[in-house]
C-alpha positions in Angstrom: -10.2 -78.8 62.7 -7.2 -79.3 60.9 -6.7 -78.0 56.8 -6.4 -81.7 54.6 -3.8 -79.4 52.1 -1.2 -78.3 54.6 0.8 -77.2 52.2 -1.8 -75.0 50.5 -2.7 -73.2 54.1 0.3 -72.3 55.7 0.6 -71.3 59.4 0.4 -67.2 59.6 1.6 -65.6 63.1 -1.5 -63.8 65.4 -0.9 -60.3 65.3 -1.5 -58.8 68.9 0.5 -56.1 68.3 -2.7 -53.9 69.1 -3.5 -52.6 72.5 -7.5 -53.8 72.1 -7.6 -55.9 68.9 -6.3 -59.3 67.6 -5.5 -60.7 63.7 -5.8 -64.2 63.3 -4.6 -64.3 60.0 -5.2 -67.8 59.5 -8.9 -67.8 59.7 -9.2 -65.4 56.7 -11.7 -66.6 54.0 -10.6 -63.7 51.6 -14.0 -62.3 52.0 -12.8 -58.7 51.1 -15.3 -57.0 53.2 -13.1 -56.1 55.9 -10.9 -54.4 53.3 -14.2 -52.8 51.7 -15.9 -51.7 55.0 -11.9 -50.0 55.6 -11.8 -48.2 52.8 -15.9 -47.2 51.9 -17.0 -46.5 55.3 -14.2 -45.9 57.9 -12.1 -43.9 55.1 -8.8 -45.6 55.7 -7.1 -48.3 54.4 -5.8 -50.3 56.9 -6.9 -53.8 55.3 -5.4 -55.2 52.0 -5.3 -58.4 49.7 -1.9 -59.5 48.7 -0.5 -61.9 46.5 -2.6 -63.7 43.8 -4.0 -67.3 43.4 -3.6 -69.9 46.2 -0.8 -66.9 47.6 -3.2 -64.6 47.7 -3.7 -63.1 51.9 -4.8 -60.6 53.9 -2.3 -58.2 54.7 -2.5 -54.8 56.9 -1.2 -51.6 55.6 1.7 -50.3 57.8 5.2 -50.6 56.9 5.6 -53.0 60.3 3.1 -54.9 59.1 1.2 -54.8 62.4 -2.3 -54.0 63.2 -0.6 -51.3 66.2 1.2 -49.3 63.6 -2.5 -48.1 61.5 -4.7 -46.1 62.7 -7.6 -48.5 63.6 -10.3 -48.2 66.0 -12.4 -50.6 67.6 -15.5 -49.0 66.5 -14.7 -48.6 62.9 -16.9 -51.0 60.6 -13.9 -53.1 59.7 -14.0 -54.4 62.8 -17.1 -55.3 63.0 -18.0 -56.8 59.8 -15.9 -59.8 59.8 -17.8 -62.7 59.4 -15.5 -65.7 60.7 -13.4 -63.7 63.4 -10.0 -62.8 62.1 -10.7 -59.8 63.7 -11.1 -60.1 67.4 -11.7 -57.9 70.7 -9.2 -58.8 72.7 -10.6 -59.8 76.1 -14.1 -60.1 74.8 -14.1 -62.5 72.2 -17.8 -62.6 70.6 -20.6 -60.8 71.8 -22.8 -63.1 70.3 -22.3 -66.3 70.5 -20.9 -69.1 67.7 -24.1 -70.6 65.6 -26.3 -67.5 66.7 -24.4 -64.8 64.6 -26.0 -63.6 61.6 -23.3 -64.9 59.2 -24.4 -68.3 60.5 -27.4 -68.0 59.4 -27.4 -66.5 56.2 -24.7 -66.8 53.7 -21.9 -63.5 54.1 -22.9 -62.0 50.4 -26.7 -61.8 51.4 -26.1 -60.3 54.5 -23.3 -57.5 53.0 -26.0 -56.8 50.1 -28.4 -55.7 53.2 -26.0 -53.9 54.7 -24.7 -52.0 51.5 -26.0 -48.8 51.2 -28.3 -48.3 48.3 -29.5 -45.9 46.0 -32.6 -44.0 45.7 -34.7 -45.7 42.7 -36.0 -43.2 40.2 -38.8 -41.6 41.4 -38.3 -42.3 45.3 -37.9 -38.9 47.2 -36.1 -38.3 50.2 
């Protein structure tokens, strides 16, 4: 598959800087839940959004740039959350395979309200 608007989707490098994880940059569909799932649950920031309107990109927080320079782990959330594989295992690839993942199935904002954590209603006890 091939973007119609070129110009409007520019080529990004892979970043396989990291000793077990790959970026593919270009498959990024500003989702914002790696970013989220970073920051709320791993407690790091390692994911950000830059730029604004069609520049608008993912971006990782390092001064490098790369993925190797943050502090990242293959079991943090962030990894695990994306829903069109930026981010990849390297040497792995998907553990489930493409059409059988639950994103397929399900639009990505249903599936993160499951997985959000939620609040106790009023009157629920613990």
């Amino acid at each position: 598959m091939t973007a119609g608007f070129r110009h409007l989707f520019p080529d990004r490098p892979v970043d396989a800087s990291h000793p077990e994880l790959l970026l593919d940059f270009n498959r990024c569909v500003l989702c914002e839940l790696c970013v989220r799932a970073s920051r709320e649950v791993d407690g790091k920031s390692v994911f950000a959004l830059a730029g604004r309107g069609l520049e608008k990109h993912l971006i990782v927080n390092s001064e490098s740039g790369l993925l190797a320079d943050t502090d990242v782990a293959v079991t943090d959330k962030a990894v695990a959350v994306c829903p069109v594989g930026v981010i990849i295992r390297k040497r792995v690839g998907f553990a489930v395979p493409i059409g059988e993942r639950r994103f397929d199935k399900r639009p990505v904002s249903a599936q993160a309200l499951e997985d959000a954590p939620r609040k106790p209603a009023e009157g629920d006890h613990a």
